[in-house]
C-alpha positions as CSV (number, residue, x, y, z in Angstrom):
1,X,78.7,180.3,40.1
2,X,75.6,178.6,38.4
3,X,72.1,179.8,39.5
4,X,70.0,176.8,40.2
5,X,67.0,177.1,38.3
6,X,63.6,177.0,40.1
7,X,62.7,174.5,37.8
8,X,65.9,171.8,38.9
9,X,64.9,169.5,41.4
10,X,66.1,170.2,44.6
11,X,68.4,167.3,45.4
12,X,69.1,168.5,48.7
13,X,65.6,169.0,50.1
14,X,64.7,166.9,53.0
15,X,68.0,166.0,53.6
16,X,69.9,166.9,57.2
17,X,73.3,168.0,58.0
18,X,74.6,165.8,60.1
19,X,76.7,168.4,62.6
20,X,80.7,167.5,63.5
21,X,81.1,166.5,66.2
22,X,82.9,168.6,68.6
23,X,87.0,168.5,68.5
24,X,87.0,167.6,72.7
25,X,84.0,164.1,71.0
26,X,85.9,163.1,68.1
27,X,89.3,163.1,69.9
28,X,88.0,160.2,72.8
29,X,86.1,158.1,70.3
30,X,89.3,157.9,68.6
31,X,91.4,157.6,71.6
32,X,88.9,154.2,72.9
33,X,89.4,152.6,69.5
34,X,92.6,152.9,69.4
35,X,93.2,151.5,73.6
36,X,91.0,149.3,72.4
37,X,93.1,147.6,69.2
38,X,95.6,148.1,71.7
39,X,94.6,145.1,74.6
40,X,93.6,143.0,71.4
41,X,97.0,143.1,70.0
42,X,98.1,142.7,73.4
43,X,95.7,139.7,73.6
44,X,97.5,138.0,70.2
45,X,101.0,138.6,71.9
46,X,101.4,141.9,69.7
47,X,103.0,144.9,71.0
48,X,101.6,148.5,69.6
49,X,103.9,151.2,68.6
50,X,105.3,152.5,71.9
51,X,105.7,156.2,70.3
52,X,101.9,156.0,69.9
53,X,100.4,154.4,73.4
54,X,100.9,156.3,76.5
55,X,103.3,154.2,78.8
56,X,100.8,154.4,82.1
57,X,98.4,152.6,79.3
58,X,100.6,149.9,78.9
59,X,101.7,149.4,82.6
60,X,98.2,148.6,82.7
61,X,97.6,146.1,80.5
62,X,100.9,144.5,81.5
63,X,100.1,144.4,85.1
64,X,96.5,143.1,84.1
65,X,98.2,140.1,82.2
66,X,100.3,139.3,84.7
67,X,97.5,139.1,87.2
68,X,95.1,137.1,84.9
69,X,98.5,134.5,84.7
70,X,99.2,135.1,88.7
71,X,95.6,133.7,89.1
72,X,95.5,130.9,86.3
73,X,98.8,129.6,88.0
74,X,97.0,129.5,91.6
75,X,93.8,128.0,90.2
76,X,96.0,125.1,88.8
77,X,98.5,124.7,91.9
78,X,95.2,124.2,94.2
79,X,93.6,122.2,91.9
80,X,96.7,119.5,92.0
81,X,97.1,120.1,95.8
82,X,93.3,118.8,95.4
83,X,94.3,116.0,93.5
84,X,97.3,114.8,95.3
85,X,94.8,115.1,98.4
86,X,92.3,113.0,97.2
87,X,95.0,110.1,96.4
88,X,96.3,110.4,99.5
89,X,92.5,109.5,101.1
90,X,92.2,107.0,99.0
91,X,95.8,105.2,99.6
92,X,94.3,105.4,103.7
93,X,90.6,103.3,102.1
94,X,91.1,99.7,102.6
95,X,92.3,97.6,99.5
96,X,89.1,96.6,97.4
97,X,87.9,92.7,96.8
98,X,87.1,90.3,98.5
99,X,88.4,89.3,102.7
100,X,87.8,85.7,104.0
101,X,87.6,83.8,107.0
102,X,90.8,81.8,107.2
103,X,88.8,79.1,109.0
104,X,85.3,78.1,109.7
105,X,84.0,76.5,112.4
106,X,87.0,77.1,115.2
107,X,87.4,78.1,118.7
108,X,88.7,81.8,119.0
109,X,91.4,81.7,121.7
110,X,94.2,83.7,122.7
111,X,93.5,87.2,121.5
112,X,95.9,90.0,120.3
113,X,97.5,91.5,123.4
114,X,99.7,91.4,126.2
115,X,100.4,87.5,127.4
116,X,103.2,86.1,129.7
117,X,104.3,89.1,130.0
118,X,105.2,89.2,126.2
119,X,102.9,90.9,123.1
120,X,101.0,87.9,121.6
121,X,100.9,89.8,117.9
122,X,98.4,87.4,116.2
123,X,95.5,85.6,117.2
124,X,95.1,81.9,117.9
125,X,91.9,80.0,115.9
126,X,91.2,76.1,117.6
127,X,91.0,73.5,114.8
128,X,91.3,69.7,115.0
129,X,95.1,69.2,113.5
130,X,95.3,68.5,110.2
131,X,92.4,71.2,109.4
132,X,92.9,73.3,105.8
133,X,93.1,77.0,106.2
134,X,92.8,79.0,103.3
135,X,93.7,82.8,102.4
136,X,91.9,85.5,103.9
137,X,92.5,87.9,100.7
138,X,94.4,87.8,97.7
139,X,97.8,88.2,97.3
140,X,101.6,86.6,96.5
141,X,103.6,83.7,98.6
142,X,106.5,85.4,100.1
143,X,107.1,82.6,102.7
144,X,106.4,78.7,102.6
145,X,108.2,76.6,105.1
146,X,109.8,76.1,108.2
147,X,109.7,79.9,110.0
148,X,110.9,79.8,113.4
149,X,109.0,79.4,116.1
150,X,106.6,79.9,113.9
151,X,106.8,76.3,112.8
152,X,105.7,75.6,109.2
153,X,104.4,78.4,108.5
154,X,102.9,80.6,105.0
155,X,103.4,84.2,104.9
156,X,101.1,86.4,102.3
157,X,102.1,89.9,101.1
158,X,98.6,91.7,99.3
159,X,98.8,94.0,97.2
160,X,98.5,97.0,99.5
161,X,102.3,96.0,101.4
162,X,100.0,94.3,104.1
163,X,100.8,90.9,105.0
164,X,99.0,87.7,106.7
165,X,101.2,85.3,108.7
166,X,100.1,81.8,109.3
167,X,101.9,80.0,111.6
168,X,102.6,76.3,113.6
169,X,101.0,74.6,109.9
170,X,101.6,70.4,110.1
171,X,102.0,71.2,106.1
172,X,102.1,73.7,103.8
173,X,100.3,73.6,100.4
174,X,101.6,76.5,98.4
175,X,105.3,77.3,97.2
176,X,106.9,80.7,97.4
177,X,106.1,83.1,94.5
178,X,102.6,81.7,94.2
179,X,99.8,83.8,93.5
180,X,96.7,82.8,95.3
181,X,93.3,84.3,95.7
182,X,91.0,84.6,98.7
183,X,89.7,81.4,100.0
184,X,92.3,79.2,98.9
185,X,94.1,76.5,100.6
186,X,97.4,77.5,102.0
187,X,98.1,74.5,104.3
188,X,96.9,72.1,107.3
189,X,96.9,73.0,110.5
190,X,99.2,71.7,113.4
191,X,101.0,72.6,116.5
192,X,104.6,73.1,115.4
193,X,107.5,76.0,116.8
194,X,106.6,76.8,119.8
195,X,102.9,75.9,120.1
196,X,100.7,74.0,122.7
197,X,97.9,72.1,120.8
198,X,96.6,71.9,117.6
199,X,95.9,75.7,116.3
200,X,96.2,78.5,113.5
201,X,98.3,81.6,114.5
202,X,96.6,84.2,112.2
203,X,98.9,87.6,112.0
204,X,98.4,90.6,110.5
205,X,101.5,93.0,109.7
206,X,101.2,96.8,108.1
207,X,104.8,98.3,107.1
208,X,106.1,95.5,109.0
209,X,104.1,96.5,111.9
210,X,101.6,93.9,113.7
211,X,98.1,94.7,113.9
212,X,95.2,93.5,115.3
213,X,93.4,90.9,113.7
214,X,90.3,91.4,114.8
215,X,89.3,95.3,114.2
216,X,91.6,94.9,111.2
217,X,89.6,92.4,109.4
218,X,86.3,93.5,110.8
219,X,87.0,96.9,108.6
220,X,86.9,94.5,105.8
221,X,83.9,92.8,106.5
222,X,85.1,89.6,108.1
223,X,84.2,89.4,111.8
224,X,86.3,86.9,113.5
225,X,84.8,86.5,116.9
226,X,81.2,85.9,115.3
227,X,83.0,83.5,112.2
228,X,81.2,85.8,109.7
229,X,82.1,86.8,106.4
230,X,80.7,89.4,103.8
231,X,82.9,88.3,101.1
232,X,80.7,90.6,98.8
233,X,81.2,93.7,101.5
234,X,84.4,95.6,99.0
235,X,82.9,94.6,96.0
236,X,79.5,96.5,96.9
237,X,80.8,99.3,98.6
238,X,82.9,100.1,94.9
């Protein structure tokens, strides 16, 4: 071995050792890198060598996954529950646009309710005969002729499945399969069927059901009793 001259530069001088780290050190810094290369090939859907990862490690991560997808899948089930909530409210909000008076200036007589001894399912609006009603909201012509006892009558289905019956017309101005809007003419008013003096029979039917006029169109902004009308009243509240 080579003396090193006095007279060499020392090369080594102010330089430190950096000591090795103990075995017990060097044996978990290895071990965490390699757990942790381990949940990021789990992450991309890559499986490490089983001969080299401790199976309680990877019952671990497996159960972990399985959790994080458990929780994603409940997330998303309430969310639609949420959803399909929310379009059931809204199915129950009245149909948007715009409600009218089917007559002005009448006198409100025989309201919804028991009469005779019978249900009276509509209510009766006084009109000189031959007075034009129009449409209290828009909708198709599903009936436009003689009805029964109804007389002439028009029958209205909107868009929601409700329906508007106007009975005991003198004529009828619309054909069936007509689309009208709200606040036009549907016929003249009369006192035909079974009817004492000139009148309109305004009904009001949901799933087929009868309803009552009053409350029912008063939720839309058309107040019978008081012959007012806030034909603006959907359009602002959307």
């Amino acid at each position: 071995m080579r003396q090193r001259l006095s007279s060499e530069p020392d090369r080594y001088r102010g330089r430190r050792r950096v000591p090795t780290p103990p075995r017990s050190r060097y044996a978990a810094v290895i071990t965490t890198a390699f757990v942790g290369a381990g949940v990021v090939a789990l992450g991309a859907g890559a499986m490490p060598d089983a001969k080299s990862v401790s199976p309680s490690v990877l019952d671990e991560l497996k159960a972990a996954s399985t959790l994080d997808q458990g929780t994603a899948e409940r997330a998303e089930a309430a969310d639609r529950a949420s959803r399909d909530s929310d379009r059931g409210e809204a199915a129950e909000v009245a149909e948007p646009g715009i409600w009218r008076l089917p007559l002005q200036a009448f006198d409100f007589n025989s309201p919804y309710g028991m009469r005779w001894g019978k249900l009276h399912t509509g209510v009766d609006l006084v009109v000189p005969e031959g007075t034009p009603y129009v449409s209290v909201h828009d909708g198709m012509v599903t009936k436009a002729g003689w009805f029964g006892g109804y007389g002439y009558a028009v029958i209205v289905q909107h868009a929601d499945g409700s329906e508007a019956i106007y009975g005991h017309s003198s004529a009828v101005s619309v054909r069936e399969g007509q689309q009208v809007k709200a606040g036009d003419q549907l016929g003249l008013v009369g006192m035909t069927g079974h009817a004492y003096g000139s009148h309109l029979h305004l009904e009001i039917h949901v799933k087929g059901e009868p309803r009552d006029p009053v409350p029912y169109l008063m939720e839309r902004g058309v107040d019978i009793k008081l012959q007012t009308e806030d034909i603006y009243s959907e359009v602002a509240a959307s």
